[in-house]
Backbone as a chain_set.jsonl record, in Angstrom:
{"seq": "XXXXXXXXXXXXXXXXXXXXXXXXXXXXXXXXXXXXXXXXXXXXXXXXXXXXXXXXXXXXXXXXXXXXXXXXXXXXXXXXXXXXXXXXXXXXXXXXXXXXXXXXXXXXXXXXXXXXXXXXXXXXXXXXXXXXXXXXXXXXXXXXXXXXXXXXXXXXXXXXXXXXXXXXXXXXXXXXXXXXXXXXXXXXXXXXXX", "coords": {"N": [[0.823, -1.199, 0.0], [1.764, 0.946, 0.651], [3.812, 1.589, -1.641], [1.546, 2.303, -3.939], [0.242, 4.395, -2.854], [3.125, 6.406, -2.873], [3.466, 5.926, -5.581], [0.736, 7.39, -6.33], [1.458, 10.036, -5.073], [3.428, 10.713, -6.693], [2.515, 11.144, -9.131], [0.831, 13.097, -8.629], [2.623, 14.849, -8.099], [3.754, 14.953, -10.438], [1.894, 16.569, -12.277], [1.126, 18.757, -11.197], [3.356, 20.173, -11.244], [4.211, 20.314, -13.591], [4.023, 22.518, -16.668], [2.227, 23.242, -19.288], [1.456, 20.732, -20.697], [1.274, 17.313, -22.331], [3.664, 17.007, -23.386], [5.461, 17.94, -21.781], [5.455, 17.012, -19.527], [6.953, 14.535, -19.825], [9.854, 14.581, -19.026], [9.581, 14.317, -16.407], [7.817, 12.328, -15.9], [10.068, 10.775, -16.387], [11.838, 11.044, -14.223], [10.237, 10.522, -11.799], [9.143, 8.672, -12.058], [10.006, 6.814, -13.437], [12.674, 6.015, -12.823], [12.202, 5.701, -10.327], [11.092, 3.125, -10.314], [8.771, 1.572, -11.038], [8.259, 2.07, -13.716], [10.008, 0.594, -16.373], [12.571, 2.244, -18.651], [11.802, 1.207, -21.3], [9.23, 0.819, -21.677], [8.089, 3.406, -20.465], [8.589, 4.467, -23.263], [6.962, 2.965, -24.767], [4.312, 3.08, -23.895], [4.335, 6.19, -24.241], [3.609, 6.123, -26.766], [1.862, 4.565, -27.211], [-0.196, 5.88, -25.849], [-0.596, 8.435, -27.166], [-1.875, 7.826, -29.439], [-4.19, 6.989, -28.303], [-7.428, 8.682, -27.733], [-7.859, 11.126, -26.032], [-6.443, 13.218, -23.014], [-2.925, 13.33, -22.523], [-1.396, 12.877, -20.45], [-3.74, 11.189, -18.585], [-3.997, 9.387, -20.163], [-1.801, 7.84, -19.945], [-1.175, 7.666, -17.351], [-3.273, 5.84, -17.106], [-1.841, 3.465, -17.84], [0.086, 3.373, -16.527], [-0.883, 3.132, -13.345], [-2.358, 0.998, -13.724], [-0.871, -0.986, -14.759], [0.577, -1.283, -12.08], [-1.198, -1.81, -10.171], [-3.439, -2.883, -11.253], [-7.178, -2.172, -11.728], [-7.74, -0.661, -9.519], [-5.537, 0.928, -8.786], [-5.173, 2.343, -11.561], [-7.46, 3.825, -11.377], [-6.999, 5.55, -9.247], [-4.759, 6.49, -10.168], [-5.472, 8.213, -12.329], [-7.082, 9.794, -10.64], [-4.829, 11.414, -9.494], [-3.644, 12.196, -11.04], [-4.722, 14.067, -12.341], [-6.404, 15.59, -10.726], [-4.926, 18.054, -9.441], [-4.765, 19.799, -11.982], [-7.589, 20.177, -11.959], [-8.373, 21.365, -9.427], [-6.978, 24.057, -9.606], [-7.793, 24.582, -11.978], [-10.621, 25.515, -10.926], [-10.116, 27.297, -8.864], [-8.731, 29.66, -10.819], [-11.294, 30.014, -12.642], [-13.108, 30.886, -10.644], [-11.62, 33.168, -9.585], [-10.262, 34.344, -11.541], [-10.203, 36.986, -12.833], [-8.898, 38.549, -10.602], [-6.674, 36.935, -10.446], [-5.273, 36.994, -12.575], [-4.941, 39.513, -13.205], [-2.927, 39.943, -11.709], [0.648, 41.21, -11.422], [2.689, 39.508, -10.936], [1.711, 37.354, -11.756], [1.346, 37.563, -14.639], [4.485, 38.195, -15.238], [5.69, 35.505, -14.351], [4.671, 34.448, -16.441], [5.495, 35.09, -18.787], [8.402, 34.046, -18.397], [7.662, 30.764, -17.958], [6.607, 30.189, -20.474], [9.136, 29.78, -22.698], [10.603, 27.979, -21.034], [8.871, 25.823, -20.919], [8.75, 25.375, -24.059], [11.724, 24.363, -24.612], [11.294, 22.191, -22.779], [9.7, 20.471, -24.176], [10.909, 20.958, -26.403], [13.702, 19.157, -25.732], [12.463, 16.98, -24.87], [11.739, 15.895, -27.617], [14.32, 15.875, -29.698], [15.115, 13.895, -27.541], [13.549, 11.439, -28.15], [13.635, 11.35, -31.19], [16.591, 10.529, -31.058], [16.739, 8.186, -29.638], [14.65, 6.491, -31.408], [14.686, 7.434, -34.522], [17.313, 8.075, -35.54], [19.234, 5.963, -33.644], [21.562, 6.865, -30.93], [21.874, 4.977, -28.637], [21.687, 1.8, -26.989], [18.809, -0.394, -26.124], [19.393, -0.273, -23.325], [20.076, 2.117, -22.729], [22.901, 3.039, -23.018], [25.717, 4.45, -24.626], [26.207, 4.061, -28.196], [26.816, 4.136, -31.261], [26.849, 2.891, -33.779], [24.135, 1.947, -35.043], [21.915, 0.807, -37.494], [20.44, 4.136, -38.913], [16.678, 5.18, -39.154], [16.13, 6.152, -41.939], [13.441, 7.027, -43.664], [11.743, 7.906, -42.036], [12.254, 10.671, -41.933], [12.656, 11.872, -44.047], [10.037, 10.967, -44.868], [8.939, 13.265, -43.049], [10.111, 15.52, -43.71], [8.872, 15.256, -46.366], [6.285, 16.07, -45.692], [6.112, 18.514, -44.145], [7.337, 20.329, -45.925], [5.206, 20.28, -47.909], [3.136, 20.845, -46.263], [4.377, 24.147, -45.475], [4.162, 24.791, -48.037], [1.599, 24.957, -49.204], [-0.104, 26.051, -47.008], [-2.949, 26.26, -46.47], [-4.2, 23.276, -46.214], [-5.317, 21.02, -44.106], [-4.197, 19.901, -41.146], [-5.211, 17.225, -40.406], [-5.188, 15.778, -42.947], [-2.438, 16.044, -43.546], [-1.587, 14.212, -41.79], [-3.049, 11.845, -42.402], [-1.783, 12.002, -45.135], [0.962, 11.217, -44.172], [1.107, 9.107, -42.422], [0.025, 7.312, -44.437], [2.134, 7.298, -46.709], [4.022, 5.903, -44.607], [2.962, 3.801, -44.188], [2.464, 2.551, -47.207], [5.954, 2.651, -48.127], [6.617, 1.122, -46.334], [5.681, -1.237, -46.484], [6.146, -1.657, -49.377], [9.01, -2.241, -48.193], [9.606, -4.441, -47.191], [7.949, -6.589, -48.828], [9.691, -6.257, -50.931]], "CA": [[0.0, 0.0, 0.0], [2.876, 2.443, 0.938], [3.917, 1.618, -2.939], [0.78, 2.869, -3.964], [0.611, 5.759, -1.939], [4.181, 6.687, -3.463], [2.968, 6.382, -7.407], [-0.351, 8.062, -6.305], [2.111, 10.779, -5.071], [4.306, 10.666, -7.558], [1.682, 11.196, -10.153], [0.186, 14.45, -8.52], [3.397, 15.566, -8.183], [3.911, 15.443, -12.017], [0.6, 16.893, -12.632], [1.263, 20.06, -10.002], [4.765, 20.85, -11.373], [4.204, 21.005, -14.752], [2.991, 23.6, -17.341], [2.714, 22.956, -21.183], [0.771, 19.377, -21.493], [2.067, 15.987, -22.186], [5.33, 16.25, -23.718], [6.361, 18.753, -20.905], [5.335, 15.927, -18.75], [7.898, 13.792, -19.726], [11.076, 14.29, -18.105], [9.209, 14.656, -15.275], [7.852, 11.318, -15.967], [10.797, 9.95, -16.192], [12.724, 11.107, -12.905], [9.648, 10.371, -10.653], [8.108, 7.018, -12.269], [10.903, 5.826, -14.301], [13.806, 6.08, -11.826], [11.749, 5.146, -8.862], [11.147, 1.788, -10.507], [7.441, 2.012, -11.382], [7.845, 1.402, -15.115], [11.032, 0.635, -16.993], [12.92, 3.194, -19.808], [11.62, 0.953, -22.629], [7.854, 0.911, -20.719], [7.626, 4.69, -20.809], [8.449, 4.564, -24.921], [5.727, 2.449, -25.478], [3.288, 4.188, -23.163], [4.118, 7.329, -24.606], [3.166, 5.566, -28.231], [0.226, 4.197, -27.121], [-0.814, 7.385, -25.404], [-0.582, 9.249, -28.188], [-2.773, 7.324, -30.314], [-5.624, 6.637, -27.654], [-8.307, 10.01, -27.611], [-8.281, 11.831, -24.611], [-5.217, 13.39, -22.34], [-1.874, 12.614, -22.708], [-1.318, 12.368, -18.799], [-4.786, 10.425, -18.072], [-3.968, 8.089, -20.4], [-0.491, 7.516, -19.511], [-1.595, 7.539, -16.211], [-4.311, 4.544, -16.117], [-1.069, 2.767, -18.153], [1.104, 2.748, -15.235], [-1.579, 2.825, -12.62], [-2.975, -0.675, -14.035], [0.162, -2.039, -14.522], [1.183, -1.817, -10.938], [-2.43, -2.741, -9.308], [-4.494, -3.095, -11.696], [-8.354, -1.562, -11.993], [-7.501, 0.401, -8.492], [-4.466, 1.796, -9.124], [-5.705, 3.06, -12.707], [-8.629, 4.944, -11.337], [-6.277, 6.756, -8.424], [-3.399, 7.192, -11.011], [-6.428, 9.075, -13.3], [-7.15, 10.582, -10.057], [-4.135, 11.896, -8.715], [-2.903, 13.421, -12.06], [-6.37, 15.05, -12.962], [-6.904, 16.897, -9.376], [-4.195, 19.076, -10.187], [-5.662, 20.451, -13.261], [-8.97, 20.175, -11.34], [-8.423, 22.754, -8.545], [-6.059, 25.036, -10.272], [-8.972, 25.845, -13.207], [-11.914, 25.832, -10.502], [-9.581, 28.562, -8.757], [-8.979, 30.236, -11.604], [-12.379, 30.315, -12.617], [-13.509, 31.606, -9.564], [-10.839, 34.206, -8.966], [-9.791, 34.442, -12.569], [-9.981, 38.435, -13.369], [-8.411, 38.973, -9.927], [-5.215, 36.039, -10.399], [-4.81, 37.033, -14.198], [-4.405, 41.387, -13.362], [-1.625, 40.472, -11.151], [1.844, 41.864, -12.222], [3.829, 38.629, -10.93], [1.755, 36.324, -12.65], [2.138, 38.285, -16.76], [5.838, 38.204, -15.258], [6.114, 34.099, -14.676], [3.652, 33.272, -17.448], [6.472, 34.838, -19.882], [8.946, 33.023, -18.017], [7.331, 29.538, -18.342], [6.838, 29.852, -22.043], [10.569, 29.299, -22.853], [11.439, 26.614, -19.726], [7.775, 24.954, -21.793], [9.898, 25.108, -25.181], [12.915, 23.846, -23.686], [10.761, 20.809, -22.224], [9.687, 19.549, -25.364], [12.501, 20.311, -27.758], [14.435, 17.948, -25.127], [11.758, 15.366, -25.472], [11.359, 15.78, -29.159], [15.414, 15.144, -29.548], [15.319, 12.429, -27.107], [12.504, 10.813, -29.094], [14.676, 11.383, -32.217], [17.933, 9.923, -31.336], [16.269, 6.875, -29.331], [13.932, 5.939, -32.021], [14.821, 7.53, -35.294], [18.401, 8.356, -35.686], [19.59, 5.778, -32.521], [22.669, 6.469, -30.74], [21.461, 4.393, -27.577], [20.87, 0.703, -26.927], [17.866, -0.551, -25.073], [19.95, 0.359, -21.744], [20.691, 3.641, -22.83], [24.322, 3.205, -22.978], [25.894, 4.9, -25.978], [26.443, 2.785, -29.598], [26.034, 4.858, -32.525], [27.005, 2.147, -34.779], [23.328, 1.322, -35.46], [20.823, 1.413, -38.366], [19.82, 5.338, -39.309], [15.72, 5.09, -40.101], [16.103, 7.654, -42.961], [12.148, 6.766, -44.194], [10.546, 8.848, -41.013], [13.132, 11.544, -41.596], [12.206, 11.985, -45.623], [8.884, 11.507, -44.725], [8.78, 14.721, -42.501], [10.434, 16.552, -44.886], [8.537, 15.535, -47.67], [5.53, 16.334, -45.321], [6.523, 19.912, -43.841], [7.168, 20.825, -47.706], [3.416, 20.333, -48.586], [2.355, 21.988, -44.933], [4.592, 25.152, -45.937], [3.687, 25.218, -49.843], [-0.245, 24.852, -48.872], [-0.833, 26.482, -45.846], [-4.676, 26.075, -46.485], [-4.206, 22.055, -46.054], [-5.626, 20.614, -42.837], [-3.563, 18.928, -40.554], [-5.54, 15.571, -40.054], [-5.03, 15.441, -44.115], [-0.884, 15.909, -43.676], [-1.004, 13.103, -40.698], [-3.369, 10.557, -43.15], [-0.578, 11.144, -45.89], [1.919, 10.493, -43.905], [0.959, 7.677, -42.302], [-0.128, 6.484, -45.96], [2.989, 7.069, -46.911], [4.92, 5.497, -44.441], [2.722, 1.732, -44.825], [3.126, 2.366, -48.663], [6.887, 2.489, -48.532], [7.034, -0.193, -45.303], [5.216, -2.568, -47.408], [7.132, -2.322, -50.248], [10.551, -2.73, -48.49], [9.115, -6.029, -46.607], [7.815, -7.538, -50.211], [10.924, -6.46, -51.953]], "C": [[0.864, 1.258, 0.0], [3.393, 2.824, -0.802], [3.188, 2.799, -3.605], [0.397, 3.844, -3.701], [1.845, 6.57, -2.774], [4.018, 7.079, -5.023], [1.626, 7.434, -7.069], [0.333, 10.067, -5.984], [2.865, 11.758, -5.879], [3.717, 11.744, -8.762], [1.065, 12.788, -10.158], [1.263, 15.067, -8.382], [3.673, 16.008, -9.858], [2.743, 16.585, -12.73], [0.926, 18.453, -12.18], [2.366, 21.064, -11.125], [4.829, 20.951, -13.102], [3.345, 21.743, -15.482], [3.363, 23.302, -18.652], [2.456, 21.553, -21.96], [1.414, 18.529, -21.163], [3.298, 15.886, -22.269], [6.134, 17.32, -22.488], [6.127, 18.133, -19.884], [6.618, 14.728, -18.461], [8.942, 13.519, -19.291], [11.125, 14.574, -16.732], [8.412, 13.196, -14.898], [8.794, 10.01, -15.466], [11.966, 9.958, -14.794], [11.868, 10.739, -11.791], [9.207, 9.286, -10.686], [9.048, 6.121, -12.703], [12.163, 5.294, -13.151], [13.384, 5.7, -10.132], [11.228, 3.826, -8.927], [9.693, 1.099, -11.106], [7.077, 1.36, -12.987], [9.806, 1.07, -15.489], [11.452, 1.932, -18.356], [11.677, 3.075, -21.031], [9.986, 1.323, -22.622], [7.441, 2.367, -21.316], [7.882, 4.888, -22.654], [7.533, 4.153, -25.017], [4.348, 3.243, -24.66], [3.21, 5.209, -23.755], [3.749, 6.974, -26.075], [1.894, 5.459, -27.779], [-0.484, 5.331, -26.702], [-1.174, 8.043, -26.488], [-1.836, 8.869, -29.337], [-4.187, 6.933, -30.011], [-6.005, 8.141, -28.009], [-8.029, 10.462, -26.403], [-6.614, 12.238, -24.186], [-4.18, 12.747, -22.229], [-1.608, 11.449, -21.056], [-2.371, 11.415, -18.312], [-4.235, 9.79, -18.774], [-2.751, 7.352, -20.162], [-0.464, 6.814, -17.85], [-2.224, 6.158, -15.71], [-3.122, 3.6, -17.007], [-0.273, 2.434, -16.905], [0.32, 2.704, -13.941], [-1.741, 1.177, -12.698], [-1.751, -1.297, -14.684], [0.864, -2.021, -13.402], [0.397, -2.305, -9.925], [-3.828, -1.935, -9.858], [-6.227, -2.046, -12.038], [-7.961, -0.026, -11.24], [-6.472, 1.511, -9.058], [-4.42, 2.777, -10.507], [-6.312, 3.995, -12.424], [-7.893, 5.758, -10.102], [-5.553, 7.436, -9.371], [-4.338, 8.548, -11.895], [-6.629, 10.526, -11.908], [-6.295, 12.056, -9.405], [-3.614, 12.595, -9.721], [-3.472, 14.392, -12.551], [-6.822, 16.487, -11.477], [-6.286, 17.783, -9.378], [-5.218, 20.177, -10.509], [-6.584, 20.799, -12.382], [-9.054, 21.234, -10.548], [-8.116, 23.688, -9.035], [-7.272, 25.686, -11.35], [-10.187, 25.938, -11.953], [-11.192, 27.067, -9.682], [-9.258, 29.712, -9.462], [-10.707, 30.765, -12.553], [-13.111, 30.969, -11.487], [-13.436, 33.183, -9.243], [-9.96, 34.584, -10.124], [-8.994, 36.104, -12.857], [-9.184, 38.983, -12.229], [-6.892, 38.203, -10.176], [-4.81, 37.016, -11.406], [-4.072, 38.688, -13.987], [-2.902, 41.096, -12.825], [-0.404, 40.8, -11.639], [2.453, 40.124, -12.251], [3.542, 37.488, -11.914], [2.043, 36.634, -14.547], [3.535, 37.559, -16.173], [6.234, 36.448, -14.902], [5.581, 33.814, -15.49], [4.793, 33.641, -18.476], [8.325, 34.413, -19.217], [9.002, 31.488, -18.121], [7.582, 29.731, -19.359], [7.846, 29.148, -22.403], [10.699, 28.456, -22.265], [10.364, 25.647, -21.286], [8.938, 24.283, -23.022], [10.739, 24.04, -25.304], [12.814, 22.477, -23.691], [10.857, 20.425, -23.414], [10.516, 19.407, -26.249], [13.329, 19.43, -26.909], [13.761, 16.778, -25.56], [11.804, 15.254, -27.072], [12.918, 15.089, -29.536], [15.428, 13.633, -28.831], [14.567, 11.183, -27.974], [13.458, 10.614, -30.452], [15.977, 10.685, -32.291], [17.708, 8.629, -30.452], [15.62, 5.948, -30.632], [14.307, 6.016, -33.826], [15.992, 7.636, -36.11], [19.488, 7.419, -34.136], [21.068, 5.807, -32.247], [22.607, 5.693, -29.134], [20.693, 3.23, -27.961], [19.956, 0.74, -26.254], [17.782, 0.094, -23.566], [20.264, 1.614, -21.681], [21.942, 4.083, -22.98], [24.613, 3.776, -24.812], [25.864, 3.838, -26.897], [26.129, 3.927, -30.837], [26.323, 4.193, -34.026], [25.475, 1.623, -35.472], [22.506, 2.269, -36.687], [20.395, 2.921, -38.659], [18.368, 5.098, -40.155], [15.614, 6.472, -40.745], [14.733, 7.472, -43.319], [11.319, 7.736, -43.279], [11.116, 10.323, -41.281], [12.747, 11.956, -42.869], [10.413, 12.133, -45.495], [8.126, 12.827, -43.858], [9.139, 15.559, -43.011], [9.855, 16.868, -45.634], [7.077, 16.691, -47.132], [5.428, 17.998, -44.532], [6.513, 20.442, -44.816], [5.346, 21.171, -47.919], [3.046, 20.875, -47.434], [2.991, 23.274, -45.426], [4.179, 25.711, -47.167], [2.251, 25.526, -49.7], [-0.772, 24.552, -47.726], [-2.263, 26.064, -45.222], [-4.937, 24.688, -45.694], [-4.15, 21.993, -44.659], [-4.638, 19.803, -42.231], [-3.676, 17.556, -40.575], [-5.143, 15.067, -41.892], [-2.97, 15.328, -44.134], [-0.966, 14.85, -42.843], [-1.681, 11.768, -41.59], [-2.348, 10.429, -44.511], [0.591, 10.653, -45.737], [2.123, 9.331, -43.712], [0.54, 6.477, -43.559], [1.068, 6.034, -46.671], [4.114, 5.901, -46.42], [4.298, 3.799, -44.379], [3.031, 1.797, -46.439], [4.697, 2.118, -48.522], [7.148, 1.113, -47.339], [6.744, -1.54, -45.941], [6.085, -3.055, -48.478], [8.525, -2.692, -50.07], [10.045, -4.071, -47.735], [8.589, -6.696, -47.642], [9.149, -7.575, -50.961], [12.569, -6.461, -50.994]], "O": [[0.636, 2.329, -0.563], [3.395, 3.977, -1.234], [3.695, 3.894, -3.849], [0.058, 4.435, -4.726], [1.397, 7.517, -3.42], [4.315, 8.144, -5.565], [1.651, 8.435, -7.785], [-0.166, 11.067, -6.502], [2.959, 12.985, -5.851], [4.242, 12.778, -9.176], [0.859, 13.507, -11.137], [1.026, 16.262, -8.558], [3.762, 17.148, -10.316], [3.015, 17.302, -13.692], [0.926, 19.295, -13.078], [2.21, 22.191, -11.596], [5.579, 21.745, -13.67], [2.143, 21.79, -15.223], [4.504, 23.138, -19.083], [2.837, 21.182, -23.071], [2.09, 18.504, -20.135], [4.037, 15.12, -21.651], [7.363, 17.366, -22.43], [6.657, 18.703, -18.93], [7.053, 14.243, -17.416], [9.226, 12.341, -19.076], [12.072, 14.912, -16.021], [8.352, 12.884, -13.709], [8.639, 9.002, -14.777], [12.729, 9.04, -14.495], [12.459, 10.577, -10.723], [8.833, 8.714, -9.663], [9.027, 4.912, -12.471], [12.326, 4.114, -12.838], [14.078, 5.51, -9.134], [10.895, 3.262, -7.885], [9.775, -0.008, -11.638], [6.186, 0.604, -13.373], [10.677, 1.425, -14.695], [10.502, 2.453, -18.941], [10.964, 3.941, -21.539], [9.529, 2.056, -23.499], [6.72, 2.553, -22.296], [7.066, 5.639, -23.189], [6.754, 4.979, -25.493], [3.552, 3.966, -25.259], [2.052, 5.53, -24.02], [3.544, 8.043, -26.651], [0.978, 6.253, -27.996], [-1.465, 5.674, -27.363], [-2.39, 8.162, -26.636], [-2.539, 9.697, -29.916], [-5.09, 6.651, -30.799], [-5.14, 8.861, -28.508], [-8.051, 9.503, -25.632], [-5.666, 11.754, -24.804], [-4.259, 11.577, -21.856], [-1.614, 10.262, -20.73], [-1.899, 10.655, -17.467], [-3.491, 9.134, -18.045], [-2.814, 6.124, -20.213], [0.091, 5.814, -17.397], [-2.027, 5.526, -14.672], [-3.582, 2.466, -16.877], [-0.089, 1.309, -16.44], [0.998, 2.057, -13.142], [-1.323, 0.349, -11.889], [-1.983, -2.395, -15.191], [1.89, -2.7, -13.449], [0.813, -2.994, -8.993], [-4.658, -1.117, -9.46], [-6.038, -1.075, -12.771], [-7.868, 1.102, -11.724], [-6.659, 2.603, -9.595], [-3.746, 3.806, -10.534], [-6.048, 5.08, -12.942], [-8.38, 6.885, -10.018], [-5.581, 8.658, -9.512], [-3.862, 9.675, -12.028], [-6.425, 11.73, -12.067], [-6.718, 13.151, -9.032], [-3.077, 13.663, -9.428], [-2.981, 15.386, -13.088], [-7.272, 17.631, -11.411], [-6.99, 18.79, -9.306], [-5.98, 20.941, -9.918], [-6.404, 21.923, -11.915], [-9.818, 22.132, -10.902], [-9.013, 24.531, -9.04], [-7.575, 26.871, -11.495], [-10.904, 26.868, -12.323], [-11.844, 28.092, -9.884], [-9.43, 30.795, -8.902], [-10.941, 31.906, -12.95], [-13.893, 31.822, -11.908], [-14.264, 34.031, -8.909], [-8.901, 35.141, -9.833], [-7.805, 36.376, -13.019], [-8.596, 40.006, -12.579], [-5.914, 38.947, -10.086], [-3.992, 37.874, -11.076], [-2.984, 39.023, -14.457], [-1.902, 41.688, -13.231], [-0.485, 40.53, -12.837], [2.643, 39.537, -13.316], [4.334, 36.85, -12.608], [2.739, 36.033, -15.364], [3.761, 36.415, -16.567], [7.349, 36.175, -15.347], [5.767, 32.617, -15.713], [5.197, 32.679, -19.13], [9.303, 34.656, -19.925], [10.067, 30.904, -18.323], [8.767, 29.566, -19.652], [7.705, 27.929, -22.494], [11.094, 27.576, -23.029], [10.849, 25.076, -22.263], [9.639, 23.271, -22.998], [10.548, 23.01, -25.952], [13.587, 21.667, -24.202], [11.935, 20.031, -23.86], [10.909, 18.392, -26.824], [13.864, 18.651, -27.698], [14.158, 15.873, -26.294], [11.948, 14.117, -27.52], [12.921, 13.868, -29.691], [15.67, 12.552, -29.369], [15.132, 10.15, -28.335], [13.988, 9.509, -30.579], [16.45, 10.29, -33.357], [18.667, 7.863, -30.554], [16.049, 4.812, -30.833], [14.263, 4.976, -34.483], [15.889, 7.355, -37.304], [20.374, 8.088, -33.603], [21.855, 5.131, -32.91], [23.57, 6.016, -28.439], [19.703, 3.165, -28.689], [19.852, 1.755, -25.564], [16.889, 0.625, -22.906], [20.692, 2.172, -20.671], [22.21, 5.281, -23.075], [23.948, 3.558, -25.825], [25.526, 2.721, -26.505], [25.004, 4.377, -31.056], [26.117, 4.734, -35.113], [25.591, 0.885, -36.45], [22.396, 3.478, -36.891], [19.19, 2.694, -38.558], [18.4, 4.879, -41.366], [15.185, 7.533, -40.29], [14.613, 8.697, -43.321], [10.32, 8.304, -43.722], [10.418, 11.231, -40.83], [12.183, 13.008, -42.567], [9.712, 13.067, -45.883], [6.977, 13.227, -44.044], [8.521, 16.615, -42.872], [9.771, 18.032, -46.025], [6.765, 17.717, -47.736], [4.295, 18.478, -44.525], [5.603, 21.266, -44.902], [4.656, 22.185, -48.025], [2.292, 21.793, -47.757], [2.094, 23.877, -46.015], [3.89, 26.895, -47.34], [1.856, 26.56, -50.239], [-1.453, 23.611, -47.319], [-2.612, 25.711, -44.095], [-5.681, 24.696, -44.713], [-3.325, 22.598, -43.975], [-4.206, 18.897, -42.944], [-2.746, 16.76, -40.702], [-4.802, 13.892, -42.025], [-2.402, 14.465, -44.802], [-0.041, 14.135, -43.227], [-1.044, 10.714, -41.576], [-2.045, 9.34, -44.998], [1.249, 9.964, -46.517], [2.87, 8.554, -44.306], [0.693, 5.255, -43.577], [1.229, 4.91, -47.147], [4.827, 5.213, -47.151], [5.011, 2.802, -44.498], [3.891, 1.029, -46.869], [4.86, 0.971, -48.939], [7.904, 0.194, -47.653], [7.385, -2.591, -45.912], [6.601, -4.161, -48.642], [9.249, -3.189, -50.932], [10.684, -4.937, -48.331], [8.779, -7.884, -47.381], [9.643, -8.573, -51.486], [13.634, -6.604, -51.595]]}, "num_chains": 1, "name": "protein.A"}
């Protein structure tokens, strides 16, 4: 139970301390859940995959991932709990006391403070993401190696795909993410037949 207690902790601590969503979640993830034994390195990659692709909040769904893989139903619906109450007070205070928080001087003066740290967060994760997965210079364990594989196919396909977002502004997003992903089973297919 003390376990439990500890991730339930853990969890609102991540929730509290950060500003800027999911991916500014992450290395905050990984020093309080990952390093305290909770999930493994490889664990949080796939979590943060699967996350990404379920509907709803990065953090909730990340959340009932490592909740219910350390006890199950329970531990899912605290982990949901303990990362969501956060959020939860913080806007019903703000809503409340909104026009009075928002005038103050100090807060303008940390909100353009955060911004940048925000930034920061994710271009770290976005790199880390990048040289784990796409460009790897790290085995499984994290130890250096940069002798491996370069997937040039995700790296061409963002290119090709940024090109057509800059050339034709107009073009919807969900239409650049269905040709990508079109793209990248079209060319996966054909190097696994040929």
């Amino acid at each position: 139970m003390t376990k439990l207690f500890s991730l339930i902790l853990r969890l609102f601590l991540v929730s509290i301390l950060t500003f800027g969503g999911g991916f500014a979640m992450i290395p905050l993830f990984n020093e309080l859940i990952v390093k305290s034994g909770f999930i493994t390195s490889s664990e949080l990659y796939n979590f943060i995959g699967i996350s990404e692709m379920l509907p709803g909040a990065f953090a909730v769904d990340f959340s009932v991932f490592v909740g219910n893989k350390q006890y199950l139903i329970l531990g899912a619906i605290l982990a949901v709990i303990a990362i969501s109450l956060p959020s939860f007070i913080i806007s019903l205070l703000v809503v409340s006391k909104g026009s009075k928080i928002m005038s103050k001087k100090i807060v303008n003066y940390l909100s353009n403070y955060i911004k940048p740290v925000i930034c920061g967060l994710i271009l770290g994760i976005a790199l880390l993401l990048l040289f784990k997965f796409v460009i790897p210079i790290t085995d499984n364990d994290d130890n250096f190696v940069f002798n491996q594989k370069i997937e040039i196919l995700p790296i061409a396909i963002f290119v090709f795909i940024s090109i057509i977002g800059f050339v034709f502004k107009k073009i919807s997003p969900i239409i650049l993410i269905l040709i990508s992903g079109g793209l990248y089973l079209l060319f996966y297919c054909f190097i696994i037949i040929f």
